[in-house]
PyMOL Python script that loads the backbone (N, CA, C, O; Angstrom):
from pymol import cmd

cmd.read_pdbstr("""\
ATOM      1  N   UNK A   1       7.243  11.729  20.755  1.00  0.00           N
ATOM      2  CA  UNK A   1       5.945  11.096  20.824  1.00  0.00           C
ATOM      3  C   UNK A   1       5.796  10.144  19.629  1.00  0.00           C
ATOM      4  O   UNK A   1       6.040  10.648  18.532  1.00  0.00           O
ATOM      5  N   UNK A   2       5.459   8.934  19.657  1.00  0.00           N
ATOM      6  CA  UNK A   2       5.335   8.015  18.698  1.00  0.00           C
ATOM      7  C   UNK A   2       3.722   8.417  18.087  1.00  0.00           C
ATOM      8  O   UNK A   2       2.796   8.874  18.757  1.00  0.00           O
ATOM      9  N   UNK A   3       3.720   8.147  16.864  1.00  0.00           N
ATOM     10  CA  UNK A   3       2.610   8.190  16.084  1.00  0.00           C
ATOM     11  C   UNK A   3       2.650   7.358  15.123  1.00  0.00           C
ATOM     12  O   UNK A   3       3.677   6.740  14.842  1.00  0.00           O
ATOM     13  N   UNK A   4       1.314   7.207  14.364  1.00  0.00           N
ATOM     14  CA  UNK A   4       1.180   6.102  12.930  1.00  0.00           C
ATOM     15  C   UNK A   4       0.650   6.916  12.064  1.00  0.00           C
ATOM     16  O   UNK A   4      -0.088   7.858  12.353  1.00  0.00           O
ATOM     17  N   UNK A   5       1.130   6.473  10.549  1.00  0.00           N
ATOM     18  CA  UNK A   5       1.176   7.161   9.819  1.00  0.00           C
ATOM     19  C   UNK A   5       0.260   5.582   8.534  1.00  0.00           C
ATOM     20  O   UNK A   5       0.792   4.485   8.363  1.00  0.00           O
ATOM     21  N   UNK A   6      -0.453   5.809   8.196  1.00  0.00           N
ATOM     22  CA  UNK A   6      -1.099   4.513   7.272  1.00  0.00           C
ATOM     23  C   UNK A   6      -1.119   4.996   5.396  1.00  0.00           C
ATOM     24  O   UNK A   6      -1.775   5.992   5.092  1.00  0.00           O
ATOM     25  N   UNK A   7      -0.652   4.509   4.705  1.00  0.00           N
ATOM     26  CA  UNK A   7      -0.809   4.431   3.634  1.00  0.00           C
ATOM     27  C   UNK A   7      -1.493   3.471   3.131  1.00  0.00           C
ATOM     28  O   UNK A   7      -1.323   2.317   3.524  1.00  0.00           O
ATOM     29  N   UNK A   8      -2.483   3.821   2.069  1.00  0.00           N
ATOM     30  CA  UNK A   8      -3.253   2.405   1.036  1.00  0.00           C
ATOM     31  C   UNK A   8      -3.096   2.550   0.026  1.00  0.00           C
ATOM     32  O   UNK A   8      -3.349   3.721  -0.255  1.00  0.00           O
ATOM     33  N   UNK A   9      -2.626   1.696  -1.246  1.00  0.00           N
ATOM     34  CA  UNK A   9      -2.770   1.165  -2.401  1.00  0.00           C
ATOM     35  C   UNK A   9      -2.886  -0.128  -2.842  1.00  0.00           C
ATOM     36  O   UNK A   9      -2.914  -1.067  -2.046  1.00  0.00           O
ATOM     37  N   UNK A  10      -2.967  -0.291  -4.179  1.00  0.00           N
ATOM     38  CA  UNK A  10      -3.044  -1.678  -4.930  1.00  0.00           C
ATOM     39  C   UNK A  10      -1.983  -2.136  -5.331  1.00  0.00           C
ATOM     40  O   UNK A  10      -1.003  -1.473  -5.673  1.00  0.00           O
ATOM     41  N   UNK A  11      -2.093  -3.425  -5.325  1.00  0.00           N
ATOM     42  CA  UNK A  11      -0.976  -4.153  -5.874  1.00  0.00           C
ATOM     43  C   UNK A  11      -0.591  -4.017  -7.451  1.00  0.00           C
ATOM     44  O   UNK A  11       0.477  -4.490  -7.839  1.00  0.00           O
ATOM     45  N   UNK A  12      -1.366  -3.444  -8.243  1.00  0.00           N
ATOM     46  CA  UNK A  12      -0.576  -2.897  -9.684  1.00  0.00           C
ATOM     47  C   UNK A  12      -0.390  -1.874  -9.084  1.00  0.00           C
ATOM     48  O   UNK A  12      -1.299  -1.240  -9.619  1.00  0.00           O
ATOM     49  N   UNK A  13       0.213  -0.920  -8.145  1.00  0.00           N
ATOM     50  CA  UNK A  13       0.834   0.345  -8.474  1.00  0.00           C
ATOM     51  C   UNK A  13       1.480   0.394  -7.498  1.00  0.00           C
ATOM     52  O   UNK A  13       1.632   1.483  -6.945  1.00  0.00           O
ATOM     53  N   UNK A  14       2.077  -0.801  -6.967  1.00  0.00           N
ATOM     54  CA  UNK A  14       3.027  -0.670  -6.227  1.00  0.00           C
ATOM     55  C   UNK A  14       4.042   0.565  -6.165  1.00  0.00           C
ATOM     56  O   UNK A  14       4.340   1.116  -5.105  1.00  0.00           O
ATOM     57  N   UNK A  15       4.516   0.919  -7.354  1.00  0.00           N
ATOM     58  CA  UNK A  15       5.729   1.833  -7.593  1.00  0.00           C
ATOM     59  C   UNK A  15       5.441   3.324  -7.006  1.00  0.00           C
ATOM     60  O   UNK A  15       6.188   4.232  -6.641  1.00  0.00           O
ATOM     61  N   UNK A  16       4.043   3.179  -7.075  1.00  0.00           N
ATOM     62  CA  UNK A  16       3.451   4.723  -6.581  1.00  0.00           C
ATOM     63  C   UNK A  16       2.961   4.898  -5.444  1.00  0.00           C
ATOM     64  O   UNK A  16       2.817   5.997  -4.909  1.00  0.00           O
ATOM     65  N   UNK A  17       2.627   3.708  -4.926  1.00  0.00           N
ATOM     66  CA  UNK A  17       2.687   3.861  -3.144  1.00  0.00           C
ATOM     67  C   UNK A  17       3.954   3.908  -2.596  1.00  0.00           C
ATOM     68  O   UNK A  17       4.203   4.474  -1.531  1.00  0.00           O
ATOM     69  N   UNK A  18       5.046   3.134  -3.525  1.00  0.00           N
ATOM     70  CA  UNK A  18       6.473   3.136  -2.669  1.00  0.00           C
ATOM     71  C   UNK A  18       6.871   4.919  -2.852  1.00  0.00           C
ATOM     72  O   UNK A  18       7.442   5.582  -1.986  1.00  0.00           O
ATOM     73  N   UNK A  19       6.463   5.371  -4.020  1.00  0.00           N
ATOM     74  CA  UNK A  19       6.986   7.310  -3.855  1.00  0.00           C
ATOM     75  C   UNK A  19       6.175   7.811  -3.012  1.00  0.00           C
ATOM     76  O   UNK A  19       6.642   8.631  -2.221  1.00  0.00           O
ATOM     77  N   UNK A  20       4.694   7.460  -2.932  1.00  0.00           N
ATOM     78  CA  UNK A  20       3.863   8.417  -2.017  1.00  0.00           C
ATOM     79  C   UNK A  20       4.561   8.105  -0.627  1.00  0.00           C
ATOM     80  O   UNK A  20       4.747   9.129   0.030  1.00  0.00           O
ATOM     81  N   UNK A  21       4.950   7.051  -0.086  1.00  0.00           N
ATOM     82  CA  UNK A  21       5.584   6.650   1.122  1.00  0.00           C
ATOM     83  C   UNK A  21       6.829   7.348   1.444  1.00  0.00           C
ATOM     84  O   UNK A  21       7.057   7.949   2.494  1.00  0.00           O
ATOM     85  N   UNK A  22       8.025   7.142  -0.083  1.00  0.00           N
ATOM     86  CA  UNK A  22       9.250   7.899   0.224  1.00  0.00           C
ATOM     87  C   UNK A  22       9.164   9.154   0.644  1.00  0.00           C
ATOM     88  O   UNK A  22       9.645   9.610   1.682  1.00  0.00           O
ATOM     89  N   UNK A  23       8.287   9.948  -0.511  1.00  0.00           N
ATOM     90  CA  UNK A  23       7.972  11.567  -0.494  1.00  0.00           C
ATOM     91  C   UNK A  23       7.798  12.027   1.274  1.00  0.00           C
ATOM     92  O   UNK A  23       8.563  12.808   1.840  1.00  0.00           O
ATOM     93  N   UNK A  24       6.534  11.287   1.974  1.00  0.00           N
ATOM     94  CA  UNK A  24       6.188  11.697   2.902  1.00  0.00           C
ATOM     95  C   UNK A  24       7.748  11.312   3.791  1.00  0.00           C
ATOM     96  O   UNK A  24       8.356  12.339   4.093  1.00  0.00           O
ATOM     97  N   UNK A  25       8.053  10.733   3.984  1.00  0.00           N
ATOM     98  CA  UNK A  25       9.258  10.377   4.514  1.00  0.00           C
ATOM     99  C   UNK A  25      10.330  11.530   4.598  1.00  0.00           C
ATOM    100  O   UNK A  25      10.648  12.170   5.600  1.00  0.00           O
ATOM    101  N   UNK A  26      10.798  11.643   3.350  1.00  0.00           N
ATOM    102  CA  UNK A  26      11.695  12.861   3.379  1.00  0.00           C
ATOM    103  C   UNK A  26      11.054  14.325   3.895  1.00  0.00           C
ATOM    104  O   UNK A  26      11.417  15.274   4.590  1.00  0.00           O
ATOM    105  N   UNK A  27       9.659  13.841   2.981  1.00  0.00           N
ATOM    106  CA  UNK A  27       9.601  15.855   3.600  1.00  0.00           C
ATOM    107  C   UNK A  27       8.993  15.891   5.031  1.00  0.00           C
ATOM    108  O   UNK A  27       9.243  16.882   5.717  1.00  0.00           O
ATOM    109  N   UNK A  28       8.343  15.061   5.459  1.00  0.00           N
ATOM    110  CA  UNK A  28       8.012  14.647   7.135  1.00  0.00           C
ATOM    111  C   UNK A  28       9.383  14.938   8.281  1.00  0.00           C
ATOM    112  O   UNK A  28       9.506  15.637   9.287  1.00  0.00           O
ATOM    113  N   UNK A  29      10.064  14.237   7.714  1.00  0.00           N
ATOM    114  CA  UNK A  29      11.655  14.372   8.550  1.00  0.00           C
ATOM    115  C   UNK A  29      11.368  12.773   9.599  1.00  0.00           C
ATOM    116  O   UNK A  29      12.405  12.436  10.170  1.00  0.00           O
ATOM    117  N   UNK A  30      10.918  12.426   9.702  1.00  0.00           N
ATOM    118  CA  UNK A  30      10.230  11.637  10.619  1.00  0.00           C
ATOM    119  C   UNK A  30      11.385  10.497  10.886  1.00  0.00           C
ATOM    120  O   UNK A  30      12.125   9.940  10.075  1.00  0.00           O
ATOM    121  N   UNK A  31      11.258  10.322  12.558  1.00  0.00           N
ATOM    122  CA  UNK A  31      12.391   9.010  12.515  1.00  0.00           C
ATOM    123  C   UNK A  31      11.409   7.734  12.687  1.00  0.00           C
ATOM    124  O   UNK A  31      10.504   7.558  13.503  1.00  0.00           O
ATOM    125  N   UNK A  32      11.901   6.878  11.619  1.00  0.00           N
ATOM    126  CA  UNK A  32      11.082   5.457  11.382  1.00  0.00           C
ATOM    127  C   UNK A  32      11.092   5.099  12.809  1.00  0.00           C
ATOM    128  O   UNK A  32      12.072   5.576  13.381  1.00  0.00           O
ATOM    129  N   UNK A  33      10.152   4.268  13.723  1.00  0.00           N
ATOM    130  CA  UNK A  33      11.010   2.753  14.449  1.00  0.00           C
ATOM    131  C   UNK A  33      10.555   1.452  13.777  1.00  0.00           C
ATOM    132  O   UNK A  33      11.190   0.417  13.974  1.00  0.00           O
ATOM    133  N   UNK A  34       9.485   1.476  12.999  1.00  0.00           N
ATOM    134  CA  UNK A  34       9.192   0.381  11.943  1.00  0.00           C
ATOM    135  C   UNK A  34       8.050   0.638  10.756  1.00  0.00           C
ATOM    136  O   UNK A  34       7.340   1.643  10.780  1.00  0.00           O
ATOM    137  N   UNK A  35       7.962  -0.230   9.862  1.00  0.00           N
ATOM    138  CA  UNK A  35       7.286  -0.230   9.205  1.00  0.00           C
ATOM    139  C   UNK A  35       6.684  -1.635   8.432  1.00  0.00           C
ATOM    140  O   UNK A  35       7.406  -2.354   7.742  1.00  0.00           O
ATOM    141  N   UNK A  36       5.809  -1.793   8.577  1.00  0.00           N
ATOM    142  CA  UNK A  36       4.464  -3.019   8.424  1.00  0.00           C
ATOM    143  C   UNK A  36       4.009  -2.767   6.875  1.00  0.00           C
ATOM    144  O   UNK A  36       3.983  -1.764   6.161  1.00  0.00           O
ATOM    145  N   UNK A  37       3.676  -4.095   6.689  1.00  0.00           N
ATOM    146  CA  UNK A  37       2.576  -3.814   5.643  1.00  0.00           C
ATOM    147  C   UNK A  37       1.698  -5.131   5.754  1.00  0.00           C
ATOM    148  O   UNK A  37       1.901  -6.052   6.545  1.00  0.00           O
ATOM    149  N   UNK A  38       0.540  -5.036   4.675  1.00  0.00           N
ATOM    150  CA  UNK A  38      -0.258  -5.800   4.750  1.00  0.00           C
ATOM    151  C   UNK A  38      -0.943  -6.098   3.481  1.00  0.00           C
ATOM    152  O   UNK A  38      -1.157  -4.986   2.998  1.00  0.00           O
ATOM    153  N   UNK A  39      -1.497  -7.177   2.511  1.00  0.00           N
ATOM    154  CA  UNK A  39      -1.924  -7.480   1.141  1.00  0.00           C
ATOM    155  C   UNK A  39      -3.127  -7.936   1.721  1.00  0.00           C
ATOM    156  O   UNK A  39      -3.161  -8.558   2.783  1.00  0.00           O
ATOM    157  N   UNK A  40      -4.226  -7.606   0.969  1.00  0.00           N
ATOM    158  CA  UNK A  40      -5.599  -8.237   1.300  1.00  0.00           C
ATOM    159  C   UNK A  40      -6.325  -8.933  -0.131  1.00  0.00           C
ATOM    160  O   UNK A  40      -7.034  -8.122  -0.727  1.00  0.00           O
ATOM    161  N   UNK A  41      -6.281  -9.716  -0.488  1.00  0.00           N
ATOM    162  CA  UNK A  41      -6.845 -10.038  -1.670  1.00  0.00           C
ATOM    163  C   UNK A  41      -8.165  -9.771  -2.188  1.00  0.00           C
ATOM    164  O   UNK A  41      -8.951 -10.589  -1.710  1.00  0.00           O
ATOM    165  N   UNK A  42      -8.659  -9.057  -2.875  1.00  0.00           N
ATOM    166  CA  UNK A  42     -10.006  -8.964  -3.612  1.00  0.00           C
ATOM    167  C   UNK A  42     -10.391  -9.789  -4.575  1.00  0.00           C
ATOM    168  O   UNK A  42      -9.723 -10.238  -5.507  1.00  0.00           O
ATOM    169  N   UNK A  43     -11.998 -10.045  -4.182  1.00  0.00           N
ATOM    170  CA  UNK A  43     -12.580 -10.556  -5.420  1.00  0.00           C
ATOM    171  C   UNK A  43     -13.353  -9.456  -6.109  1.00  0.00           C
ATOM    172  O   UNK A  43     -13.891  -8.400  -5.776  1.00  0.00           O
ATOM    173  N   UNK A  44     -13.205 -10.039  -7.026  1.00  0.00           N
ATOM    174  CA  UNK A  44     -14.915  -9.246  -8.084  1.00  0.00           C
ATOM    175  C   UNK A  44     -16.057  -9.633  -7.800  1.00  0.00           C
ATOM    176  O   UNK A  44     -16.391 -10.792  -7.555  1.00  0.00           O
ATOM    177  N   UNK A  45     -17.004  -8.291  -7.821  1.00  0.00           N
ATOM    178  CA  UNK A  45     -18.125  -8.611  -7.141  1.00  0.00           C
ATOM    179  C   UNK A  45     -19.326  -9.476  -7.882  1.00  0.00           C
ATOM    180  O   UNK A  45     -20.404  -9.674  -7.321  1.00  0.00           O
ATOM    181  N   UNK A  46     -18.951 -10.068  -9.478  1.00  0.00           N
ATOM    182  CA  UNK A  46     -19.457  -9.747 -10.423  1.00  0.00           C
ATOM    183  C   UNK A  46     -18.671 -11.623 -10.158  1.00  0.00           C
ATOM    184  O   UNK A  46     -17.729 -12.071  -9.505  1.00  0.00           O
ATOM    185  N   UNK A  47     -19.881 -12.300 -11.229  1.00  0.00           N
ATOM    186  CA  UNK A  47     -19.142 -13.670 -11.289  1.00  0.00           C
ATOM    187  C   UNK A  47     -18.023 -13.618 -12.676  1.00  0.00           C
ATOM    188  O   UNK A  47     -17.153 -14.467 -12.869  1.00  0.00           O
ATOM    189  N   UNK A  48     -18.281 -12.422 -13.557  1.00  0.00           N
ATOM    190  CA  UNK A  48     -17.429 -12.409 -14.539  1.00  0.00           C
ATOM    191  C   UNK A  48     -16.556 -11.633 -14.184  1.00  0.00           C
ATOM    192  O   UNK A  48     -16.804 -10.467 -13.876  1.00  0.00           O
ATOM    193  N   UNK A  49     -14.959 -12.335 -14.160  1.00  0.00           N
ATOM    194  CA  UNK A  49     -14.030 -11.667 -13.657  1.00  0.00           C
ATOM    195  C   UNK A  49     -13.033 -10.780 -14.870  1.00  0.00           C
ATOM    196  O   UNK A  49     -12.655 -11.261 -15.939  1.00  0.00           O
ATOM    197  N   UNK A  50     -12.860  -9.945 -14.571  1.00  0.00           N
ATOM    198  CA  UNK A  50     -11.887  -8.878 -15.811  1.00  0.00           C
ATOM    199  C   UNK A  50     -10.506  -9.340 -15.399  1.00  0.00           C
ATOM    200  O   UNK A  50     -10.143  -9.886 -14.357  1.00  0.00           O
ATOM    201  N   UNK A  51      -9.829  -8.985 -16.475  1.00  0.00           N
ATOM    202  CA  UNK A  51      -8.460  -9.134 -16.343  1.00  0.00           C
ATOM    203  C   UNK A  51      -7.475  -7.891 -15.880  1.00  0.00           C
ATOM    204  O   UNK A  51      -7.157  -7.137 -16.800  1.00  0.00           O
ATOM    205  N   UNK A  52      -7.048  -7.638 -14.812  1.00  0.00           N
ATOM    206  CA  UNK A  52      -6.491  -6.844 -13.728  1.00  0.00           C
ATOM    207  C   UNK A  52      -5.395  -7.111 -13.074  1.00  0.00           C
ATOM    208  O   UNK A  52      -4.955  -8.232 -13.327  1.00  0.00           O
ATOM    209  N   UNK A  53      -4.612  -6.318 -12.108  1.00  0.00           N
ATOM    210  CA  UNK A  53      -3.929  -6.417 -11.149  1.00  0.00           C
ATOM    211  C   UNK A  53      -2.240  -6.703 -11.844  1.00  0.00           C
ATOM    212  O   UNK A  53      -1.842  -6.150 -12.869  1.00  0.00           O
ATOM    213  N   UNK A  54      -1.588  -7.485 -11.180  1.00  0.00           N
ATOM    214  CA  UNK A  54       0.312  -7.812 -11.533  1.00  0.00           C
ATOM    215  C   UNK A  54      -0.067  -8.802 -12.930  1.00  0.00           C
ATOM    216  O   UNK A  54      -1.253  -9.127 -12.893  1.00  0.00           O
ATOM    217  N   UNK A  55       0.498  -9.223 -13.863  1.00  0.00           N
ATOM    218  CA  UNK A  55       0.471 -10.192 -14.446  1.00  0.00           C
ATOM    219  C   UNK A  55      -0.591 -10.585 -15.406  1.00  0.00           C
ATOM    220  O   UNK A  55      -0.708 -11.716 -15.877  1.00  0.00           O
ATOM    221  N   UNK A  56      -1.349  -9.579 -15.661  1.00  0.00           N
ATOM    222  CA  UNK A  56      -2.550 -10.059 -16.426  1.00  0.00           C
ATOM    223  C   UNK A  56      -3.560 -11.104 -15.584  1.00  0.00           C
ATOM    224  O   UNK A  56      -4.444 -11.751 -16.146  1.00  0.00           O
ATOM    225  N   UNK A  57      -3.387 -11.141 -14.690  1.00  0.00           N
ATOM    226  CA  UNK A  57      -4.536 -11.968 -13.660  1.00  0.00           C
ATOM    227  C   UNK A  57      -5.990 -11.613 -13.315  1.00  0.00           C
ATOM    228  O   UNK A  57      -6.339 -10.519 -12.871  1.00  0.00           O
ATOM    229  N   UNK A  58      -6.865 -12.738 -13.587  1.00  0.00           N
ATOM    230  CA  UNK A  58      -7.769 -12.571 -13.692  1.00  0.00           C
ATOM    231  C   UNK A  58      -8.703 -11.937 -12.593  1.00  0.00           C
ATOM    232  O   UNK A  58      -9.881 -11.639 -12.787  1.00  0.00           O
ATOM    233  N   UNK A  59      -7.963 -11.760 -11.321  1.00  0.00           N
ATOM    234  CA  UNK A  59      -8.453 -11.415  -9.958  1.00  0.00           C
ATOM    235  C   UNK A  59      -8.292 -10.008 -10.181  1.00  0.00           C
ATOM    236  O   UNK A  59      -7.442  -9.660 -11.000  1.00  0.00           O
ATOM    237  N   UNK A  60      -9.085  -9.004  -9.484  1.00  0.00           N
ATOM    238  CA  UNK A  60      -8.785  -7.513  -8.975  1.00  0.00           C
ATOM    239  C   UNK A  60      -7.608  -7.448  -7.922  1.00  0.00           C
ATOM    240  O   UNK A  60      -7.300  -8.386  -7.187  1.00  0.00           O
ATOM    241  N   UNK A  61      -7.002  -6.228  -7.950  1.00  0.00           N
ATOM    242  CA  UNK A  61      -5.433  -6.455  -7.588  1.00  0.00           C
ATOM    243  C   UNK A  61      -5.914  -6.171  -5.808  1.00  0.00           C
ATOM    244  O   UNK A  61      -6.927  -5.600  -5.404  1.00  0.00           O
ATOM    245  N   UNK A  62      -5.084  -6.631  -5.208  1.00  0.00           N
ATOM    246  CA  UNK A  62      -4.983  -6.736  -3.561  1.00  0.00           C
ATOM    247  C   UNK A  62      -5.123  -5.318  -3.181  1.00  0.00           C
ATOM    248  O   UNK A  62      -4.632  -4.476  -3.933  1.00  0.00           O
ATOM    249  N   UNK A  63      -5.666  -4.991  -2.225  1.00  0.00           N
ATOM    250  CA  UNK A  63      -5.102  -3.559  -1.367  1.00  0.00           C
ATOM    251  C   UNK A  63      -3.903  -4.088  -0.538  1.00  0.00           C
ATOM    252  O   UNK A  63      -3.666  -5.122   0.086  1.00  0.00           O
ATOM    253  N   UNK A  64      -3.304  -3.028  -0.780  1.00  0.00           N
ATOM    254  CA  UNK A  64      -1.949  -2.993   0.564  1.00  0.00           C
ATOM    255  C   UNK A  64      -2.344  -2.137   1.254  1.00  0.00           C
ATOM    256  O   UNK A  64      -3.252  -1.420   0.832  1.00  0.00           O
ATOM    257  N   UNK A  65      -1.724  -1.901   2.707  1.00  0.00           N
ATOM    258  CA  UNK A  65      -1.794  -1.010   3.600  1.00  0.00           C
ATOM    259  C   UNK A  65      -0.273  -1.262   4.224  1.00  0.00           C
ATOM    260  O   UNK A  65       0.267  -2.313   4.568  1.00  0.00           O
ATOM    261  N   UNK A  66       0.122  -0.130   4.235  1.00  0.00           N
ATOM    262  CA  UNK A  66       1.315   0.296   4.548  1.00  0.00           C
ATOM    263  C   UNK A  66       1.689   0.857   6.152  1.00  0.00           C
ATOM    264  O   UNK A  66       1.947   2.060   6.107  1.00  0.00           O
ATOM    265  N   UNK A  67       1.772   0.348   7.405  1.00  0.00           N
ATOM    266  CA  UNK A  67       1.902   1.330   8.935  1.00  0.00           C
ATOM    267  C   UNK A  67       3.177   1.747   8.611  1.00  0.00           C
ATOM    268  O   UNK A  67       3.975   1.168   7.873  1.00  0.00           O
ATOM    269  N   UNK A  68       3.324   2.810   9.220  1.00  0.00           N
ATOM    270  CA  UNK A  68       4.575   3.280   9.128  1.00  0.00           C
ATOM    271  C   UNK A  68       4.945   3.866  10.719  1.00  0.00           C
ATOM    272  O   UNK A  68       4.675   5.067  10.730  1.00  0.00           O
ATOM    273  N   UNK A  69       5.498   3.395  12.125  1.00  0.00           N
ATOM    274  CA  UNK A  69       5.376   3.999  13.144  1.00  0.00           C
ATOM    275  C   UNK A  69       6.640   4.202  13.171  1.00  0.00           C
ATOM    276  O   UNK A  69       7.617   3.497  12.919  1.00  0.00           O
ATOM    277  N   UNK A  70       6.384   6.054  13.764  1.00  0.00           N
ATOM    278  CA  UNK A  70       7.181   6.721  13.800  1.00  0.00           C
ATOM    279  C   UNK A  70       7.107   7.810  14.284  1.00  0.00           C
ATOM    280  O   UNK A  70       6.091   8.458  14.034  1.00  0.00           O
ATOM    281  N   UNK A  71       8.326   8.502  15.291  1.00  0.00           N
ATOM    282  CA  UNK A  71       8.588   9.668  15.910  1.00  0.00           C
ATOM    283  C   UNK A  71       8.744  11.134  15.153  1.00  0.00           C
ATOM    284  O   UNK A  71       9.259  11.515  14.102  1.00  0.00           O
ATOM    285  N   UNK A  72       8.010  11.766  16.268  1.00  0.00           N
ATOM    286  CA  UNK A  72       8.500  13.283  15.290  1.00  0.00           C
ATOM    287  C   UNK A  72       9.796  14.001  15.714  1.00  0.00           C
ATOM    288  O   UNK A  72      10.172  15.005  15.109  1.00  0.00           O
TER     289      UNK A  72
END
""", "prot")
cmd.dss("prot")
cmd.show_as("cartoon", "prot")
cmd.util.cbc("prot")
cmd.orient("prot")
């Protein structure tokens, strides 16, 4: 039976959505047939913007969303 599996994080912590993703992966057992992602850019809600996200950039960092479809 095919199912979806969705992960969300930000673009500074990339490194920790890619383990929360691996983790579930291995201990799931799950056979991939693909996997998607998606960057959404944020603003600040505020006209004064903080310094955030990859690079010292002045924008708040993107959400990602991660599909992951896959069989059990």
């Amino acid at each position: 039976m095919h199912q979806v599996k969705l992960f969300r994080g930000l673009e500074n912590d990339l490194p920790g959505l890619e383990k929360q993703v691996n983790k579930w992966l291995e201990e799931s057992g799950a056979r991939v047939v693909s996997i998607r992602t998606n960057m959404a850019p944020q603003s600040a809600s505020q006209p004064e913007r903080t310094i955030s996200g990859t690079g010292g950039s002045i924008w708040a960092p993107s959400d990602v969303l991660v599909m992951v479809h896959y069989e059990k």
